[in-house]
C-alpha positions, -999 to +999 in steps of 0.1 A: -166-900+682-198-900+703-231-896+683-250-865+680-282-863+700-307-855+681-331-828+695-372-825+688-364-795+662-339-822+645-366-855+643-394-833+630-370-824+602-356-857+596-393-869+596-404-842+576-379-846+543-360-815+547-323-813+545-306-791+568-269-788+586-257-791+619-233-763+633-225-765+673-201-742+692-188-744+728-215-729+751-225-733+789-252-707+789-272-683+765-253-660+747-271-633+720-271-645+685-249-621+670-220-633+691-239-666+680-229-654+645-195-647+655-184-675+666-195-696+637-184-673+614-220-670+596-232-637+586-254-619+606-284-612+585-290-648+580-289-661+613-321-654+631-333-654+665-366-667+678-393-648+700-423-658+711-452-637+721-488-638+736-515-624+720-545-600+733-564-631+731-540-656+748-527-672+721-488-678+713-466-668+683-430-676+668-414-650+654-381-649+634-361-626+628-323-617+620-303-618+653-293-578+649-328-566+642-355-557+669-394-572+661-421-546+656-446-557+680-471-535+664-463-553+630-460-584+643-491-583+663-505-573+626-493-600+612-510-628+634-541-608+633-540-597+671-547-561+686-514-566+703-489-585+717-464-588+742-427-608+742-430-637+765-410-634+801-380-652+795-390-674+826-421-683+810-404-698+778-400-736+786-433-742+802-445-730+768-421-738+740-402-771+758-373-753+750-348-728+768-335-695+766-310-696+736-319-728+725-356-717+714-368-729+679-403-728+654-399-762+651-404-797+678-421-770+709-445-788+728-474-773+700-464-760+669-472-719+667-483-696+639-451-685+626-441-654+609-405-652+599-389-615+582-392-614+548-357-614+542-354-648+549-376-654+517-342-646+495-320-665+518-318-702+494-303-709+536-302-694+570-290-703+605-318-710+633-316-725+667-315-763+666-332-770+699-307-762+725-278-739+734-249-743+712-267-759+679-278-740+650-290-759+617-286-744+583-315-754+566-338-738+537-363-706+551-388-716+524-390-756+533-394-746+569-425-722+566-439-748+540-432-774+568-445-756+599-475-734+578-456-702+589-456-672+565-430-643+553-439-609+566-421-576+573-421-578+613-391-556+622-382-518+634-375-495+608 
């Protein structure tokens, strides 16, 4: 059996003490993350998605969220202490994150982002993120990765 390649997301949690799971399904391009959820059979309000957004200011931010619900910007803007922002283009995300459409995590981008991740996720003992490319999530403890990456838990989605 060939060995797993380890992605960035992967060696900063290995490095970092924190246990977490590997799940991969088949997958040649990005696909939404509730037929993400599908496939693998996980439940859909514990498998989140990952945005990122610019700031008025310039800055970027990680947001998580479960793959069904829709980020507030107004919130979320609120919550990283900006006026506003905006969802980056999907052709800008690899130049900034180091990652690609579908395969985008908090965790191993080229510079590590504030994070805010839904407060639902601070119930979860588990949930499902990206593991740093298409067709990897890891299962991994919500609470050890915002300790891990300084993120917070905030309300960030439509009503």
């Amino acid at each position: 059996m060939a060995k797993e390649l380890k992605t960035n997301a992967m060696r900063f949690l290995d490095k970092s003490g924190i246990n977490y799971e590997i799940q991969v399904y088949q997958c040649d391009e990005f696909i939404d993350g509730i037929t993400v959820a599908e496939k693998l059979g996980q439940p859909a309000d514990e498998t989140f998605k990952t945005l990122i957004a610019q700031g008025k200011t310039g800055s970027y931010y990680c947001f998580l969220l479960p793959v069904a619900l829709e980020l507030d910007l107004k919130k979320a803007a609120k919550s990283v202490g900006e006026k506003s922002v905006e969802l980056l283009h999907v052709k800008d995300i690899t130049k900034v994150t180091g990652y690609v459409r579908g395969g985008c995590t908090p965790i191993g981008m080229k510079k590590q982002f504030m994070t805010v991740v839904h407060n639902t996720a601070e119930a979860l003992p588990l949930f499902y993120i990206s593991g740093g490319r298409i067709g990897t999530q890891i299962h991994l403890s919500p609470s050890e990765l915002v300790k891990a990456i300084r993120g917070k838990f905030e309300d960030i989605v439509l009503e």
